[in-house]
Structures are given as structure tokens and as C-alpha cells.
N, C-alpha and C positions, 0 to 999 in steps of 0.2 A: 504494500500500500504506500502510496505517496505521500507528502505533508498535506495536512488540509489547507486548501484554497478557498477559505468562505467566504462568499458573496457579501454584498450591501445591500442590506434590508431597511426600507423607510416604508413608516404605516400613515397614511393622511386620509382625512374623512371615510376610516370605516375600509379603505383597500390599501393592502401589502403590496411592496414591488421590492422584488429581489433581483439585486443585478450581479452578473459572473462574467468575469475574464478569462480568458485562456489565448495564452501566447502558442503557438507550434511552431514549429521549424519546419513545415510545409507550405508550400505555396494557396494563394486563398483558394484557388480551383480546384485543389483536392479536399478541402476544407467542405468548400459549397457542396463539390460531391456528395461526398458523406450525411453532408445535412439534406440533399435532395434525392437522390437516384436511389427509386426503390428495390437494388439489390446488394446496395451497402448499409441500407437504413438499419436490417436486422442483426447487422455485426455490432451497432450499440443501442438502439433503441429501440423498435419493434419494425415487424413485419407490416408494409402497409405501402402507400400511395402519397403523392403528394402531387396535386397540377400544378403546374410554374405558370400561372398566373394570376390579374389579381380577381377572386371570385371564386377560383380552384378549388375542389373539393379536396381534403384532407383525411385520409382515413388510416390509421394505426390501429392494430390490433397486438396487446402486450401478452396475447394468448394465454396462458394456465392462470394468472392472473385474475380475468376479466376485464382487465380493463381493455375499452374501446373508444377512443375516438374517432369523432362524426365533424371535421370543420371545414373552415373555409378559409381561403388565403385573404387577408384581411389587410397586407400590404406586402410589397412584391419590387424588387427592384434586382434586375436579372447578376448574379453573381456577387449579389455585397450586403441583398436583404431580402427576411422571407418572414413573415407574421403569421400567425395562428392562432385560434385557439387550443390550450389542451383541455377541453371538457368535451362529457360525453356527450350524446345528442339531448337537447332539451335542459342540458345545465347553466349555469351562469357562466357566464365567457370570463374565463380567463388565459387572459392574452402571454402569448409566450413566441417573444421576435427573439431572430437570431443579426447580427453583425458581423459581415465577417469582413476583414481589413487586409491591406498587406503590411506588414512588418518587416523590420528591419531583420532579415535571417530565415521570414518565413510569413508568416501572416497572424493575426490577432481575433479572435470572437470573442465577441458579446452577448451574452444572453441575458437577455430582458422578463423576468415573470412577470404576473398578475395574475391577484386573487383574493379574496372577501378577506378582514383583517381578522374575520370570526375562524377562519380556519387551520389547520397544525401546521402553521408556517414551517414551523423547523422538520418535519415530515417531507414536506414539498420540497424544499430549499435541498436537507440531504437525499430525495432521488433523485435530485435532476444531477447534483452534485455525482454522485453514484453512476449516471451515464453520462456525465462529462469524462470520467475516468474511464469510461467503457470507450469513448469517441478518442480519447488520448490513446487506448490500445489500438484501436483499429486501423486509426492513422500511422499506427508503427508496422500493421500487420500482423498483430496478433489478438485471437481471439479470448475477449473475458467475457465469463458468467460474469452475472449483475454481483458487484461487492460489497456484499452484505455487513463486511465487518466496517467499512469504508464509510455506510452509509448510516451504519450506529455512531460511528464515532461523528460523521456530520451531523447528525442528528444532534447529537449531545452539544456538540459547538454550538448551533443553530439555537439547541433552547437558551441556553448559556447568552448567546445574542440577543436574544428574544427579551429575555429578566433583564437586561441593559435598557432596553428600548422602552419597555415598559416600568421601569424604575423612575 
């Protein structure tokens, strides 16, 4: 497992937004990849679809799980930005943009969350945390199960964050 990289969480009128960085040393086009073509999708985050453009239906399925999302591409700029929802169909939208930059060595993403400030932040904050470390594998070529220990220990940061924010 790697050090933890925890995101920036601010809560305003009632919604969370957690932001994550990740530098690679890959080019942003393999980067995009990864976040769009759905036969790299399942090497870090599920099995599913995404239209590249804006209105695009979105559809992941995180199989044994249950989880399912139903979205729509909600903002779209070909190679540098891609918006979503991650909720199911019929839930409260929350918004989850990716960024992806070039960098000096390689290229930079950003991920953007949104979600009601009523819900287990520190939960949300360490899966996505959990498949960033999956999209760091797969960028290298190698495949990881979802890290489970990875994603306790973000969790725990997360709440730890959380009592901060709320102090």
C-alpha cells in the first residue's frame, strides 16, 4: 500500500465536495484512456460504458457488489474533461468530474466529488481513494483487486478529517 493521499473536503449549505490529485508519469492520453474506453474501465473501476459526449449515457456496473450506475455526461471537453454522475438511476446527483492535465514528466488528474453533506463522507472519499490506487496500478500495468486495507485506512483519515471540519 502507498502513503495516503487525502483529498480536500469542504461542506457548504448542506453538500460535500471532495477534491483528489494525482500526478502520473504518463502522458494525459493514457490517463483519458483509462478514464474513458470501456475495456480499460474494469482494470480499476467497473465494467461499463461511457459516451464521449455531452448528454452521453453512462452506465457502470460494480457487479457482486450491486452497485449500478445509470448517468449522463453532464460536461464533456474531448481529452482534458469528463463529468458524471455517480448515483444510481433515480438518486440524487452526485456529481463526480475528472481533470486530466499535462504535467511536467507526465500529466496531472483531478477529481472533483459531490454529495449531500448528510452522507458517510469518509466512506465515499476512501472508495474513490481505493480506485485511484487501482487506476495508479493499471497505469503501470498491473492488475489490483479493490484494497480493502487501503481503503480502511482512508476511511479512518477521512473520519479523522471529517471531526476537523466539523469541530
Amino acid at each position: 500500500m502507498t502513503d495516503l493521499k487525502l483529498g480536500e473536503i469542504s461542506i457548504v449549505a448542506g453538500e460535500a465536495e471532495a477534491i483528489f490529485g494525482r500526478t502520473f508519469q504518463h502522458p494525459p492520453q493514457s490517463v483519458w484512456a483509462m478514464l474513458t474506453r470501456s475495456d480499460l474501465l474494469p482494470q480499476w473501476l467497473a465494467a461499463g460504458e461511457i459516451e464521449l459526449f455531452l448528454g452521453g449515457h453512462v452506465h457502470l456496473d460494480f457487479g457482486d457488489s450491486g452497485i449500478v450506475i445509470y448517468s449522463q455526461v453532464s460536461a464533456y471537453s474531448p481529452g482534458r474533461l469528463l463529468e458524471y454522475s455517480w448515483s444510481g438511476s433515480g438518486d440524487i446527483l452526485r456529481p463526480l468530474r475528472w481533470e486530466v492535465a499535462a504535467a511536467e514528466g507526465g500529466s496531472h488528474l483531478a477529481l472533483t466529488l459531490g454529495m449531500p453533506a448528510s452522507e458517510d463522507i469518509a466512506r465515499s472519499c476512501a472508495g474513490w481513494e481505493a480506485h485511484l490506487e487501482m487506476l495508479t496500478a493499471a497505469l503501470e500495468g498491473v492488475s489490483i483487486k479493490f484494497p480493502f486495507e487501503h481503503f480502511k485506512a482512508a476511511r479512518e483519515g477521512y473520519k479523522a478529517k471529517m471531526g476537523l471540519i466539523s469541530a
